[in-house]
N, C-alpha and C positions, 0 to 999 in steps of 0.2 A: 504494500500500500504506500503508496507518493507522500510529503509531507502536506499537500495540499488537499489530497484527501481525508487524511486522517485528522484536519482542522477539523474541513467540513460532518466529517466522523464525530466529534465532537460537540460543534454546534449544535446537532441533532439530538444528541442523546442531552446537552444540556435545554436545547427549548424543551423535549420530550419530561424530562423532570418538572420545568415549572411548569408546565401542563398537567400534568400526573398532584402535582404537590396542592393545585389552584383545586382540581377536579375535587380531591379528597377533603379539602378545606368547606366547601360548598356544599358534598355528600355532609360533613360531621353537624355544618348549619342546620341541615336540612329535618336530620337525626333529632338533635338536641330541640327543635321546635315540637316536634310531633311527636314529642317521645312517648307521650300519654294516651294519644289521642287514640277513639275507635271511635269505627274499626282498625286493626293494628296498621299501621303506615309499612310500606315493605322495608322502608330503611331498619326498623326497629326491627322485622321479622330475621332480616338478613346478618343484622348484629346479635341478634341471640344466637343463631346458627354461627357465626364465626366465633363465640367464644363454645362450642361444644363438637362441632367437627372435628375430629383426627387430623393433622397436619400432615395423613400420606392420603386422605381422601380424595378419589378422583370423580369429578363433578360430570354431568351433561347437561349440559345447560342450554334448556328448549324456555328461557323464562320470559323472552320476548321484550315488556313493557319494565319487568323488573328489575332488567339487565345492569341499570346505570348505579341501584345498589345493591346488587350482587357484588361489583367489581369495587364500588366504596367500601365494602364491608371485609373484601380478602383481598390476599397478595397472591396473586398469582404468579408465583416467583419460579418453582421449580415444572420444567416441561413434565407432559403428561398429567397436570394436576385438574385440567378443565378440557373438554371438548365441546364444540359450537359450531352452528352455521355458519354460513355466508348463505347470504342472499334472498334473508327472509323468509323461509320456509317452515312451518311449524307442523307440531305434532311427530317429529321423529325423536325429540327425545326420549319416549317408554319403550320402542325397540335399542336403544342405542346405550341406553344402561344396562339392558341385557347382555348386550354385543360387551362394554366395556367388563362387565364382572367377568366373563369368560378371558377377556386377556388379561386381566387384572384379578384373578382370584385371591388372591393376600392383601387386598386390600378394600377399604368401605368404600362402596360404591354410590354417591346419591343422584339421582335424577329429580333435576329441580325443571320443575314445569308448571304453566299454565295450566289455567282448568279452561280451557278452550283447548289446550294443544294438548292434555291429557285426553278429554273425550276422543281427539281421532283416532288415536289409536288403542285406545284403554283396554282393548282386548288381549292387551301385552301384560296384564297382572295376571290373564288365567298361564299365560307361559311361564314367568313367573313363578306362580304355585304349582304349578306340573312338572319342572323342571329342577325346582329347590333352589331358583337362583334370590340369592339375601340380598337384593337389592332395597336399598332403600329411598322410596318416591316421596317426592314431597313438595303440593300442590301449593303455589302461590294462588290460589281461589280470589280471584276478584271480582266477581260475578258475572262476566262480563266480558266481551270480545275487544276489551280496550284499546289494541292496538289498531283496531278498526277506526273507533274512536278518535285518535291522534290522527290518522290520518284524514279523515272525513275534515274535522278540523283543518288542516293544510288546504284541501281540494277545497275548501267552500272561503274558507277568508284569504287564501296566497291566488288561489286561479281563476274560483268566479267572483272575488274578491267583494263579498256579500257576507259582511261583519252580524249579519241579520242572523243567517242559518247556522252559524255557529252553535254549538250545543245542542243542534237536533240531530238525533240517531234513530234509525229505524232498525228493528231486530239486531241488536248491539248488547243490549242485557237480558241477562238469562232471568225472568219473572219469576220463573222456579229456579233456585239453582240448582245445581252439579251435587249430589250427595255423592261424591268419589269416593269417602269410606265405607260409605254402605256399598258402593258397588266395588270394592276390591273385598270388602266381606265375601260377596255373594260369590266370587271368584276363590276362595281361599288364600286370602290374604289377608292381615292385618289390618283395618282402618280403624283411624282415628282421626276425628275432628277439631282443632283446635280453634279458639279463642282469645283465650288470654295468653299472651307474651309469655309469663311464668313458667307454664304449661311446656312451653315446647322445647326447651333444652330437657329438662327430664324425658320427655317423649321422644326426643331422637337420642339421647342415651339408651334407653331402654328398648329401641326399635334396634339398632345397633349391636346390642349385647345379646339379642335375641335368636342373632343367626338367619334369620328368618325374611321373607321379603315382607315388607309392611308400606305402607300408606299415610301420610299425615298432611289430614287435609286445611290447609290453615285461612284461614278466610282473613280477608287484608282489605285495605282501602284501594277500590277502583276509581275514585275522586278522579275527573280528568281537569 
């Protein structure tokens, strides 16, 4: 590498830092406001969850809307710790924690997904319990096709720029939601529903120590 290169090598990885340092500063605001709030805000969800995952946990992260703190909440420091799309497609995460505990058998496997991207393929918990693979899933439940949302948002105020329609969605939220623990019950799988914040670091220890593939479906703020 030329020394002209490796300035430029430099430059990068230091704007890349104050970006990274800015991001996390914003994500901690963001945290510290809504800390109380319900339904649980996903900052708070994903901060419980980073103090009680395993530090060799390898994630698949189908979380869509949730994504900005997922990544405020961990360091994705070491390769192989996280897998993800490109290109916005959802609902492959409940095949692809399967896929991952097979190459990864010594180690916790969790599959963090949406309850919209959980439904398309959810018939991945009966492989799961037929197969005895312990994965452990764990529904960002926001009610809601949010990420539909966000963008309906962009198409109505950025392109028919009609500040009007803003906030209308048509078949966007689930009336009934998603009971995802009752249906990984009915699959033989462990579900559980959470609530309260408290709740769920002991629920993913205990889904974890169990060996078992289990389900914890946590219901979060879909606020757009």
């Amino acid at each position: 590498m030329t020394g002209q290169a490796k300035e430029a090598s430099k430059l990068r990885s230091d704007r890349l830092a104050v970006e990274k340092k800015v991001s996390k500063e914003a994500w901690q605001r963001r945290l510290n406001d809504r800390w109380d709030h319900r339904p649980m805000p996903v900052e708070r969800m994903m901060a419980e969850l980073a103090q009680v995952l395993p530090k060799e946990t390898v994630i698949a992260d189908d979380t869509i809307t949730s994504r900005d703190a997922l990544h405020g909440a961990f360091d994705f420091s070491e390769p192989g710790s996280i897998f993800s799309e490109r290109g916005g497609a959802i609902g492959w995460g409940m095949g692809s924690a399967l896929g991952l505990k097979l190459a990864f058998p010594d180690r916790p496997v969790v599959g963090l997904l949406g309850d919209g991207s959980a439904m398309m393929t959810v018939q991945g918990l009966w492989t799961a319990a037929n197969e005895n693979l312990p994965v452990l899933y764990i529904i960002c439940n926001n009610r809601s096709y949010r990420i539909l949302k966000l963008n309906m948002n962009i198409y109505q105020t950025e392109l028919l720029e009609r500040e009007t329609l803003a906030g209308q969605y048509i078949g966007m939220d689930f009336a009934q939601p998603f009971n995802i623990a009752g249906i990984a019950n009915a699959m033989g799988v462990y579900g559980q529903s959470i609530e309260d914040p408290a709740e769920l670091g002991p629920a993913v220890q205990a889904a974890l120590a169990s060996g078992k593939p289990a389900v914890l479906d946590v219901v979060i703020d879909g606020a757009v």
